[in-house]
N, C-alpha and C positions, 0 to 999 in steps of 0.2 A: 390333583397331584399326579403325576408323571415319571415314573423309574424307567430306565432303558439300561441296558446290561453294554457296557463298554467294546466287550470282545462280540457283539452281534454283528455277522459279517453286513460289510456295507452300509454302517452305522458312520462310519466317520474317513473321510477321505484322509489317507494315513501322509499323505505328500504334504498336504496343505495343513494336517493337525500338525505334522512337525516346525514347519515354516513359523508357524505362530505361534509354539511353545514358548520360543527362543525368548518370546517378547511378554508372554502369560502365564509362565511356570507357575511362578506362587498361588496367582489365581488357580491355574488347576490343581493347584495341590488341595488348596482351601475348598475345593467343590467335591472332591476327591471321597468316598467313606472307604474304608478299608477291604470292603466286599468285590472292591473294584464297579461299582453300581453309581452312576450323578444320578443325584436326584435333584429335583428342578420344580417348580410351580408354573405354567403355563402362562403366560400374558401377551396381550399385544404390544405392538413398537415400543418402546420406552415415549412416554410422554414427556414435553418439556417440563425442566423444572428448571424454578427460576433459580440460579445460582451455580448450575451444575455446565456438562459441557454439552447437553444437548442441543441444538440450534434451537434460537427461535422459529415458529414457523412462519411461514413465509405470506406475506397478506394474499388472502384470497387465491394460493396456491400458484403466485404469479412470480413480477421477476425482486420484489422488495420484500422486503424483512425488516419489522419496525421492531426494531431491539436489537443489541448486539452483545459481544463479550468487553465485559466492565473491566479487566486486569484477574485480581485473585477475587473480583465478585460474582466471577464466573456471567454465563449469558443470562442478558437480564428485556424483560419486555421492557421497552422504551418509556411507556406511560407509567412507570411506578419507579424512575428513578428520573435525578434532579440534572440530566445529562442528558445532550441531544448526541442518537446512537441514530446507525438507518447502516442497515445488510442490503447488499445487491446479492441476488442467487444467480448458479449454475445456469438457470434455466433463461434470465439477462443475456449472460456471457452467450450462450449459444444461439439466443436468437437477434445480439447484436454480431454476431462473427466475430467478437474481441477476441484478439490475439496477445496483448497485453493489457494491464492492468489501468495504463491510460485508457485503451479503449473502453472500457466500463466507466469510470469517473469521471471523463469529459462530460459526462451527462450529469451530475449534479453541479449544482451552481457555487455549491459550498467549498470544490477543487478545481483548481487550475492544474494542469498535467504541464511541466517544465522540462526543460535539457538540462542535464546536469555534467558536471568532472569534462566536460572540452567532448565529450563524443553521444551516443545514442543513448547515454545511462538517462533513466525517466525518473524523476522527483517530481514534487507536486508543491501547490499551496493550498493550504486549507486555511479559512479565515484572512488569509493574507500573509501566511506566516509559510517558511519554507520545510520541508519534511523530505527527507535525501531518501533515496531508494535504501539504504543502507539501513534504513530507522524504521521498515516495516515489520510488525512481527507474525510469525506465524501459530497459530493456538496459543497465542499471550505471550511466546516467549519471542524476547527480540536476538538479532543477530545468529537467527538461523539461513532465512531466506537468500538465493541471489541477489549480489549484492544492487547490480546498477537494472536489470530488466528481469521482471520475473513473468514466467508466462501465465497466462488465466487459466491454461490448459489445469493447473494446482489445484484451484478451488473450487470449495464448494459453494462457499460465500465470500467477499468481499465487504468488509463492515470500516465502518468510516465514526467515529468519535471525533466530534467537532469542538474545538476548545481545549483549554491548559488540560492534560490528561497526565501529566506526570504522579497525582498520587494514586491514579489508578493504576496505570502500567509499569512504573518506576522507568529509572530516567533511559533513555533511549541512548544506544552505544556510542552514534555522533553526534549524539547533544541537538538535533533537530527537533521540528514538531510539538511546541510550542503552541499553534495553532489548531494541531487534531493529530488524530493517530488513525490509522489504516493496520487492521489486524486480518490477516487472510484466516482463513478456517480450511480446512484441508477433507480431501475429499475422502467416505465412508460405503464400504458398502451395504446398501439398504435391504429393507429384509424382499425385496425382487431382485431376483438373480441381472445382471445387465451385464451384454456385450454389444458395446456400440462400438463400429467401424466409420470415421468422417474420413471424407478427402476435401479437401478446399481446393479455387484456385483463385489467386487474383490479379488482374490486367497489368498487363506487361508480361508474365508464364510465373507468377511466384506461387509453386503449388507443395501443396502440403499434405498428410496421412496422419489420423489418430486413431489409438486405441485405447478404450476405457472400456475394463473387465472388471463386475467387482460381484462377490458371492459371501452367502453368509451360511453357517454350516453348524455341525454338533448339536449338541440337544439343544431344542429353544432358541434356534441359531445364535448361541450367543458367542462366536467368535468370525472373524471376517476379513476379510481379506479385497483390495481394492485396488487395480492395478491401472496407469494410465504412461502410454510412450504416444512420444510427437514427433514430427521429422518435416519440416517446413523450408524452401530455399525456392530463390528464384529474385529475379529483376522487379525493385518497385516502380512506381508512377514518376518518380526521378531520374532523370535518364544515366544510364549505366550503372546506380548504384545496389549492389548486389546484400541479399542479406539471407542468413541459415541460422537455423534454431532445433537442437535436439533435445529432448528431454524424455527423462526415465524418472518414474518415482512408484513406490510403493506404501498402501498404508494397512498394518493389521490395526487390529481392537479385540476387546472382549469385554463383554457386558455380563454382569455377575447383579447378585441379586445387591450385593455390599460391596462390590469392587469391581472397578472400571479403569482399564487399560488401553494405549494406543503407543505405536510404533511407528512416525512415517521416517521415510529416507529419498531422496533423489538425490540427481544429477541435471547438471543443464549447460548446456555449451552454445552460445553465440558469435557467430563471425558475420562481419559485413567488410564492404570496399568500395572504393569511392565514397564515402558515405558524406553527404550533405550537411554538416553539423549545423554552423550557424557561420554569421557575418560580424564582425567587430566592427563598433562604431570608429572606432580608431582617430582620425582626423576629420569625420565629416560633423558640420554645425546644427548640421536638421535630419530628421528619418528620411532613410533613400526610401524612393520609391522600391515596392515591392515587386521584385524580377517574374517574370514566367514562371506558373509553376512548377515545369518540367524540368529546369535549371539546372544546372546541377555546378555551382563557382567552384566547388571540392577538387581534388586530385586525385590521378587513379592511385598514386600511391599510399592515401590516406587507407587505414583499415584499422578494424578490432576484433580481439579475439576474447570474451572472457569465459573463464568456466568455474562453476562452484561444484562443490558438494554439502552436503547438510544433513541433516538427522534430527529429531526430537520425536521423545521417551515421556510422556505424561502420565499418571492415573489420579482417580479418586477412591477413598474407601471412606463406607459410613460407619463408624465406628462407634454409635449409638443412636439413636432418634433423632431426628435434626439436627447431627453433629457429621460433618466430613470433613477431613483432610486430604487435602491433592496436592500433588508436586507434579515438576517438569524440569525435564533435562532435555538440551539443546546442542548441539554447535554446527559450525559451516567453517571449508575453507573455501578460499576465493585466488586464482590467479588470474590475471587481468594483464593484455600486454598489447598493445598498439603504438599506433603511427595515426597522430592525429594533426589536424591542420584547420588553420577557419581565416576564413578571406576576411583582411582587415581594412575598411576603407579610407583611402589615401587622400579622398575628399566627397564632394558633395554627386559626383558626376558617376560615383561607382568604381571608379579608379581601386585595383586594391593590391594590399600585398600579401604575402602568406608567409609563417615560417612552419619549419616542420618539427616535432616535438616526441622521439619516440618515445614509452614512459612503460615502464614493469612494475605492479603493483602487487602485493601477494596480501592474506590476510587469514588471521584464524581469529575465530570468536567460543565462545561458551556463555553458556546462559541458563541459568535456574530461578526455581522460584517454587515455594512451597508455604503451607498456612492451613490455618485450620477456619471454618466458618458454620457459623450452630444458629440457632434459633433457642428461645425462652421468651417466657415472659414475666414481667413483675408486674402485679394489680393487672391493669387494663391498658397496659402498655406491651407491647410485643418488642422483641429485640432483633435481630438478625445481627450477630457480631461476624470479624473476620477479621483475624491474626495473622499477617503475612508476609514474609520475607521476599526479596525478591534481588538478582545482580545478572552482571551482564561484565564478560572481563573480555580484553581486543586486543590485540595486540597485530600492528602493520606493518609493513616497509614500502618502500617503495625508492626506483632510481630512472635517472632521465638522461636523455641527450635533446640537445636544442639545437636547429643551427640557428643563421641570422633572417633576417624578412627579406625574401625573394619578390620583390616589385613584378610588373608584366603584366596585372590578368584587370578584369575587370568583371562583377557581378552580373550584369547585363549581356556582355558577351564573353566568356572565360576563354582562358586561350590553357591549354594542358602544358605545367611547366615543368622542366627537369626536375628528378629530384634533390634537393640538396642535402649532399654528402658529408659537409664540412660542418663538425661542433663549434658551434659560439659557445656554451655551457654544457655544463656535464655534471651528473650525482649520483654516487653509489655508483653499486656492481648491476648493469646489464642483463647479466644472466642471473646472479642470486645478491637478488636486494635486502640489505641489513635490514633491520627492525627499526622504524623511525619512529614508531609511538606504542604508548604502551596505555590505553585507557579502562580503570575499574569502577563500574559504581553499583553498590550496594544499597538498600533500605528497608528498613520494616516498619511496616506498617500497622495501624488499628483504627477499625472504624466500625460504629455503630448508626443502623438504622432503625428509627424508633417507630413504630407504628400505631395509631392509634384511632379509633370511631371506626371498625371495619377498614380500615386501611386508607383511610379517607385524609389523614395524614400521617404525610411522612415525613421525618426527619434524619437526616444525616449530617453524621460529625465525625471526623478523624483527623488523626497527626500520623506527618510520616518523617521518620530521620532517615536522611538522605544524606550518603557520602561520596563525593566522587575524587578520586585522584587519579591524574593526567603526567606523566613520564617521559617526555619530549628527546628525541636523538638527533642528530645529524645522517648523513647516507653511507659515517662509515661506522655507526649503530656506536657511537660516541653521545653519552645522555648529556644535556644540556643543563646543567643546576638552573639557572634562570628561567627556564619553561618549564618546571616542576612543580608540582604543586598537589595540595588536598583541600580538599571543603569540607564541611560536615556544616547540615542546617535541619533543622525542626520546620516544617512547613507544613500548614494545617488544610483543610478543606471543609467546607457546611455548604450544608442545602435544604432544601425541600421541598416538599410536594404537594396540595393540596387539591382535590377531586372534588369540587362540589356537585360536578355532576357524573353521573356513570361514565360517560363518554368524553370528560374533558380532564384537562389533568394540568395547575398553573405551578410551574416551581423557579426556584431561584438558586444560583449559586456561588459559591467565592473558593478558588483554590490558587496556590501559592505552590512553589517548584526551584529548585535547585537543583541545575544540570551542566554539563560541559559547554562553554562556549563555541562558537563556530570555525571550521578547522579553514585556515587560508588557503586559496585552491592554490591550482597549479601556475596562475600565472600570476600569483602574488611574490614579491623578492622573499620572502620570511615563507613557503609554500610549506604545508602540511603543518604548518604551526598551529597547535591549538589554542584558543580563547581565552586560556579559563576558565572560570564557572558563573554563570548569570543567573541570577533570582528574575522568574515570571509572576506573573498576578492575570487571573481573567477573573470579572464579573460578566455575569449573567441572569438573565428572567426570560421565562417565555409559556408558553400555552402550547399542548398536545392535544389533538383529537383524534378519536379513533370511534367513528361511527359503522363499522362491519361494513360497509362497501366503499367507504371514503376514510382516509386518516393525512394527515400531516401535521404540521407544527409551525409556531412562527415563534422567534428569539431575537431579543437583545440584547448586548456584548460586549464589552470591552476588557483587549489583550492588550499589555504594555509589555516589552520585550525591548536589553539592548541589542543593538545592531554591530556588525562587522561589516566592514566596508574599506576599498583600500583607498590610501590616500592619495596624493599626487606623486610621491614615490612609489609606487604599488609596492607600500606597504602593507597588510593588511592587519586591523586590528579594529579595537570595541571602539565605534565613534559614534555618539548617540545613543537615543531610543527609539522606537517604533510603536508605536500606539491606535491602535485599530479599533473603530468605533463602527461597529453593524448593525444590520437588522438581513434576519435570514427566512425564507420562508419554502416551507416544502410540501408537495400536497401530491397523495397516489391516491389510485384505489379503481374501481369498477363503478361510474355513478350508474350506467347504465348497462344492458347486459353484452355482455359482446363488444362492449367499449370500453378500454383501460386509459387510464391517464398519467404518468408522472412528471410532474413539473416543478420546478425551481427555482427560487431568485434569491442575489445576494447585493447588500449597498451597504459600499465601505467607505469610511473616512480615514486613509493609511497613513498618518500622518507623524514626521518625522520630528524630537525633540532633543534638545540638550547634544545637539551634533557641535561637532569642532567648530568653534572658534563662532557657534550661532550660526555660520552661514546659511546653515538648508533648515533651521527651523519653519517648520509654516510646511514644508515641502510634502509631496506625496514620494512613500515610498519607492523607488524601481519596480514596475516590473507588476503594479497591484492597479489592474483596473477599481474602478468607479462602482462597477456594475457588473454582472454575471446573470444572465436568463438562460435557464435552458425550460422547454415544451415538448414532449413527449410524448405520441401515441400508437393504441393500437386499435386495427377494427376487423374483426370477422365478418366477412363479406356474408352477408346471410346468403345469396342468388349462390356462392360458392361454395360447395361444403370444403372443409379443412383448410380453406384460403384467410389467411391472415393478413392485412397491411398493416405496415407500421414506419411512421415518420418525426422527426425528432430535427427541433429550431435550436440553434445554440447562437446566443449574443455575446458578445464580452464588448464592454466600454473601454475606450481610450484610457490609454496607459502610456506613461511619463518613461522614458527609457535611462533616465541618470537622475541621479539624488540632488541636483542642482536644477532639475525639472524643466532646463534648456531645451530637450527632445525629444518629442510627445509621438505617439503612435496610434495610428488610427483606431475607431471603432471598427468591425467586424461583425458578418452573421453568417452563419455558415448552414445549409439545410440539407440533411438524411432520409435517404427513402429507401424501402426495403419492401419483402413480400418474404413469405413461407406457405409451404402448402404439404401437407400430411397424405399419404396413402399407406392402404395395405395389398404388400404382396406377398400370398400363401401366408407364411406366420410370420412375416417379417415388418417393420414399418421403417419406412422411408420416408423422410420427412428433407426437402428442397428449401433452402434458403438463398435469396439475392438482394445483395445492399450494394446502394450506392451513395459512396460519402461524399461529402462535398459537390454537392448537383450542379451546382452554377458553375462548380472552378472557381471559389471567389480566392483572390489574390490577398493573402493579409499574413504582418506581421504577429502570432501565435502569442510569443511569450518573449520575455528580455531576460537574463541575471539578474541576482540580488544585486550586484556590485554594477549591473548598470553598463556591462562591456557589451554583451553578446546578444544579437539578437538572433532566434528561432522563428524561421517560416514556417506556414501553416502546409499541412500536404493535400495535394493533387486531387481532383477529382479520380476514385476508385470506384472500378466495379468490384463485389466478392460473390466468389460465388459457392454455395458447399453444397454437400449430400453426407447424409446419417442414416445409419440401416443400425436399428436395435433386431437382434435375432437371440 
């Protein structure tokens, strides 16, 4: 035991104890005896525990993390729950040079990284199912994070939950995700003090500076403080088009022996111009070939600017013996305001037109969630209960001008066209856009896990009521009665687990989900309309292994979800189902020493039912390869000391580009080669990273829309290059 006298000079850096009261009062007051004296018990790091918020740790101290955060079940190792979870670490992101959140993910086979809302905003598919940038959360809570491009500069993990997730997370604010959820973890300072200084640059002049400071302090360091600013601009590998990225964020915490606290907040502002979005199929019968890399059919006047703010307030207290309750409190605003534009093809030869689209979008969110979760047991049966509430309240606007389609350019060879001035269509206020929706959804939850034979099996079972209602406006914030609506549904969840052997772990599971339906984008006649609300179903079974140098998993699956799609009026509304039938298989680890491996495959059967009028029954979804490989390595040159290689194969199979499955898209492989190398100078390390993506330059169309319009090129063979100095 450990007493330290509070008033002993140079006991407590008085700047930074203030900074983090603001966020830890109560806890200091509860550590607090009247003597003015903490008293404290001595221990190392906080060890994981499973249910609480400390990460999992990271396999073999590399860039994966088998296990992630389960919603209000807090972080759970992957082998003792009936869920396929998998964390990418910090430590990923910096030695793939990810800049965004694509960049990490494009490496599992389980995500396709998408274009999303007409400009650079990045959504993904998981499973085959789509999840909006809007739908990621951060420390469990959704509707904090930036909304369309969040930087990886944030985290500390990136964690990926594969499959129907709505009774663990509760339902996502745009009603996406469906097929998995993406929960960021935010960054902590650890008990070594870190200042690391990067600078990047990458080909074409786009260079960049970071800083990540983070210190832990007061007795038993248990309070901390973690600071990271970015500042990144310059010209990519597409000719002319310019992009910049700032971000500010901070995170305290405090760790008590019975209560755990955290604080993050940032800031993040991105602008580009010219920016290359994508090509409308528009009038052509078959996929155009794909243009030069370097291409750029865009216009200088096309640009974007978005910026957010955010915050989320979390803690835990154990308020008896394997009894804790935690809460979190969240929100973000978002203003978002561009000039966007995408070459529409006029026919088969490349021919295309463009219209231009300025659009203001503004948005505030709020987000909670609290519960309590305990352990007991009865006879020879173990319990782990967990009582959880959870909501998420949106409210947006947004207004546009349109003009008409400006013929002239061609994909192949662009010609830079005037801008056009003149409105064809117009909504709302320009500069302060009414509120055009207003979405709430609420649920709580109960679920037990049963444990039983040493944990040899496990069982889970819960119900969750889930509410959502959707409040629909016009642009001059005129509610809509016909687009109004509420749900309310009881939707159950079971699983299990069984271990027959140490190292193996087979489970199975079935969950059910009521959530908002999918919101009409911007080029639908009825735009920013919401769906409704849609009942999901996923089964699944599969097998874990985790042999201490080697682990992965392999699963079977099937997601039934309706679909939005617009019609021949671009209308957009529910036509169909979508039924995805997989097998997913993932495998990391170290087999040998100095050689790391992570690889991935995914085979889908996307297949389209009960759509209008029969037509596209039988059909493959938009937009959802066949097939997804990605291969993954690293080797430490032994002849080199601190010389790292590391190279990474990504396949994607051919993909159908419209729900009538008339216009198919080629397969693709695309190959990553990189180096890093570590030295020390004086007390400093400096550690040298170069990647280059896309080796070949292979020319290939990326991704398409759900709706089947847009297609996304893949980008440019890149050099990056950085430098990090920890001092």
């Amino acid at each position: 035991m450990i007493s330290l006298p509070l008033n002993r000079p140079g006991a407590r850096p008085r700047l930074l104890a203030l900074a983090v009261s603001l966020a830890v009062a109560p806890a200091w007051a509860a550590e607090t005896k009247p003597d003015d004296t903490i008293t404290v018990t001595a221990s190392p790091d906080a060890a994981f525990r499973a249910g609480g918020d400390e990460l999992v740790p990271a396999y073999l101290d590399g860039q994966v993390a088998n296990g992630g955060r389960l919603g209000g079940l807090g972080e759970q190792d992957a082998k003792n729950v009936p869920f396929n979870v998998i964390g990418y670490t910090a430590k990923m992101i910096e030695d793939t040079q990810a800049n965004t959140l694509s960049d990490v993910l494009r490496y599992d086979a389980g995500v396709q990284p998408v274009r999303s809302y007409g400009n650079f905003g990045e959504s993904y598919r998981i499973r085959g199912f789509l999840l909006d940038g809007d739908d990621i959360s951060f420390g469990g809570l959704y509707g904090v994070l930036p909304r369309q491009i969040v930087s990886s500069q944030l985290a500390e993990r990136i964690e990926v939950i594969k499959g129907s997730n709505a009774f663990l997370n509760g339902v996502t604010p745009g009603g996406s995700g469906v097929g998995g959820a993406i929960n960021i973890e935010p960054k902590r300072a650890g008990s070594v003090p870190l200042n690391r200084v990067t600078v990047d640059y990458a080909q074409r002049g786009q260079v960049g500076g970071a800083i990540d400071s983070g210190r832990r302090f007061g007795e038993n360091d248990r309070f901390g403080v973690r600071v990271n600013l970015l500042h990144r601009e310059g010209e990519s590998m597409v000719h002319e088009q310019k992009e910049r990225i700032s971000l500010a964020s901070i995170g305290l915490d405090y760790k008590g022996d019975s209560f755990r606290s955290s604080l993050d907040a940032g800031w993040q502002k991105i602008t580009s111009s010219y920016g290359r979005i994508s090509v409308g199929l528009g009038q052509a019968t078959q996929a155009p070939e794909v243009p030069e890399n370097r291409t750029n059919y865009s216009q200088p006047w096309v640009n974007t600017n978005m910026s957010s703010r955010f915050a989320a307030l979390r803690g835990e207290y154990d308020f008896a013996p394997d009894w804790t309750w935690y809460a979190g409190l969240g929100g973000a605003n978002t203003d978002e305001r561009g000039i966007s534009g995408s070459a529409t093809l006029l026919n088969n030869e490349g021919d295309s037109q463009i219209r231009r689209m300025d659009s203001h979008y503004i948005a505030d969110s709020v987000s909670g969630m609290t519960g309590v979760r305990g352990k007991f047991e009865t006879g020879f049966v173990g319990h782990s209960i967990n009582l959880g509430y959870s909501g998420v309240y949106r409210k947006a606007g947004s207004s546009y001008t349109m003009s008409a389609f400006v013929p002239g350019s061609n994909i192949y060879n662009p010609s830079v066209l005037a801008y056009p001035s003149e409105d064809a269509f117009s909504g709302g206020n320009m500069g302060d856009p009414h509120y055009t929706s207003r979405t709430r959804s609420t649920g709580t939850s109960l679920s037990d896990t049963l444990s039983m034979f040493d944990d040899r099996l496990l069982i889970t079972a819960g119900l969750r009521r889930q509410k959502v209602e959707i409040h629909n406006y016009d642009y001059q914030g005129v509610e809509k009665p016909a687009d109004t609506f509420s749900a309310t549904k009881v939707t159950p969840v079971y699983g299990v687990v069984v271990k027959p052997w140490d190292n193996v772990s087979l489970y199975a599971n079935h969950i059910e989900a009521l959530q908002p339906g999918p919101t009409a984008s911007s080029k639908a006649t009825n735009a920013g309309q919401v769906m409704g609300a849609i009942r999901t179903k996923q089964n699944e079974v599969g097998v874990k292994l985790d042999y201490g140098r080697i682990g992965g998993s392999l699963a079977l699956f099937e997601i039934e979800k309706p679909v939005g799609m617009m019609d021949s009026n671009n209308y957009y509304g529910i036509y169909g189902e979508q039924r995805n039938r997989g097998m997913e298989l993932n495998v990391f680890g170290e087999p040998v020493y100095g050689v790391r491996l992570m690889g991935s495959a995914q085979w889908l059967a996307p297949e389209l039912t009960k759509t209008q009028g029969g037509a596209n029954d039988g059909n493959d979804a938009p937009g959802v390869p066949r097939y997804q490989l990605r291969l993954g390595g690293e080797w430490d040159v032994p002849a080199l000391e601190n010389v790292t290689l590391n190279a990474a194969v990504l396949r994607n199979g051919s993909q159908y580009a419209n729900a009538s499955n008339s216009v198919k898209l080629d397969a693709w492989t695309r190959l990553d080669l990189g180096a890093r190398y570590s030295m020390k100078v004086n007390e400093q390390t400096l550690t040298w990273r170069a990647t280059v993506e896309n080796v070949t330059d292979e020319k290939y169309w990326a991704s398409v829309d759900d709706s089947g319009t847009y297609l996304t090129q893949g980008d440019p063979r890149t050099l990056k290059l950085s430098m990090s100095v920890d001092f």
